[in-house]
N, C-alpha and C positions, 0 to 999 in steps of 0.2 A: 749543613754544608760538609763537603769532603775531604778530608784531608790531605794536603800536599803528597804528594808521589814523584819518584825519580821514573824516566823513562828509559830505553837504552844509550840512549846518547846525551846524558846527562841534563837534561833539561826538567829543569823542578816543575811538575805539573801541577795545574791547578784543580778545581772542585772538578771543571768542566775538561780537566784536560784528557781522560780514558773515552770520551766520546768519538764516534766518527767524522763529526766534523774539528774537532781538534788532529785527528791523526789526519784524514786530509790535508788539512791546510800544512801541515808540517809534511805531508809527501810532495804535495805541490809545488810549496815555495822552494822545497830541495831540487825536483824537476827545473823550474826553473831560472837556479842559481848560476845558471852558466849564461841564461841575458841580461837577469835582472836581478839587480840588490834587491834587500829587504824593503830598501832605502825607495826605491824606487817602483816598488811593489805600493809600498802604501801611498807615495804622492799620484799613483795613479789613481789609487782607491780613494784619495781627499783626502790624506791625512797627512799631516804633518812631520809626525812623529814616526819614526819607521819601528821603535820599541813597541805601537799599539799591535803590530804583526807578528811579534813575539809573544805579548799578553796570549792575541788568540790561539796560536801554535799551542800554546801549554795550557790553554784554557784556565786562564785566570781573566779571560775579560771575553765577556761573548760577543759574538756579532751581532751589532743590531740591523732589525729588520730593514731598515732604511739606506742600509750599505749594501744591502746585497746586489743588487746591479752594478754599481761600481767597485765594489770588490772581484764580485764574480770576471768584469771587464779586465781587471787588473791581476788575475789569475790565471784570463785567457782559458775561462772555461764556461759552460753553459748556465747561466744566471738558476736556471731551474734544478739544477742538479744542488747548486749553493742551496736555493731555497730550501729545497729539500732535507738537506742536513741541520740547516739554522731550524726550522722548525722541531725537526726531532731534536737538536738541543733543546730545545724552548719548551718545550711538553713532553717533556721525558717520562711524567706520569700520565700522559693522554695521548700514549704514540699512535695509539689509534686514528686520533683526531687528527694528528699531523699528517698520517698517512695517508686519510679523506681529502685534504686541506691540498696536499701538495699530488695527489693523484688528479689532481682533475685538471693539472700542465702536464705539459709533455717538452719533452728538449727536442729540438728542431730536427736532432739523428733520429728521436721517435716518434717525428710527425713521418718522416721519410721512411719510414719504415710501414707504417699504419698506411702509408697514401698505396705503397705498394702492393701492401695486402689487397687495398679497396681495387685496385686496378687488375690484379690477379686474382679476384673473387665476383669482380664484374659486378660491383660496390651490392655484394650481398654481406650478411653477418654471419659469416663461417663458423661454429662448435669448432672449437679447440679440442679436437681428438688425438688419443694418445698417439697415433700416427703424425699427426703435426706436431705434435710437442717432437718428439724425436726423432724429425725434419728439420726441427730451430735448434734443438739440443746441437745437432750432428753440425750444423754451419757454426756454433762458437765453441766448440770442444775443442781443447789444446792439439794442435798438430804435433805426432810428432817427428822428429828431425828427420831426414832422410838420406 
């Protein structure tokens, strides 16, 4: 197990807290702190206790599989995206396997994305050629200011 670490905002991390879904949940629930408490973050996720949303921020207590729906609800973010990260906690030594496990959902912006492909490819299976790669690049590249 890993030893404690401070992070920049002094918050003592846990084994698990240098993960992605530890730094997640600590960007999140800071996104969110202008609707919702901690407090109030976790009695949506079923918990009681609004310190267990602290544990996971600093990754001294991980998410379990079983929350992930209703956390994810109580983050107001895409259950699959959660999933995604709990898993790569979970098998840190098999991120392979997580990334099999968790590749075969998609989040609802990536169904909508794929449905548009199928409809702009007149639902053939298109090669991803370096000209499409930087047709998708050139739509999420930082704009800049004007």
């Amino acid at each position: 197990m890993k030893k404690a670490v401070s992070d920049p905002k002094n918050l003592s991390l846990g084994p698990y807290g240098e993960t992605r879904l530890a730094a997640f949940l600590r960007k999140r629930v800071e996104e969110l702190a202008s609707r919702y408490s901690q407090r109030e973050i976790a009695a949506k996720a079923g918990y009681n206790n609004a310190n267990i949303i602290s544990m996971m921020k600093a990754g001294t207590f991980k998410v379990p599989l079983s929350r992930v729906t209703s956390l994810a609800r109580a983050l107001e973010v895409d259950e699959i995206i959660l999933l995604r990260l709990v898993l790569e906690q979970e098998l840190p030594e098999d991120s392979h396997v997580a990334m099999l496990l968790s590749s075969a959902t998609i989040t609802s912006n990536e169904r909508l994305w794929l449905d548009a492909i199928r409809v702009a490819s007149r639902q053939t299976d298109p090669e991803m050629t370096d000209e499409r790669r930087a047709a998708i690049d050139a739509i999420f590249a930082p704009r800049k200011p004007e």
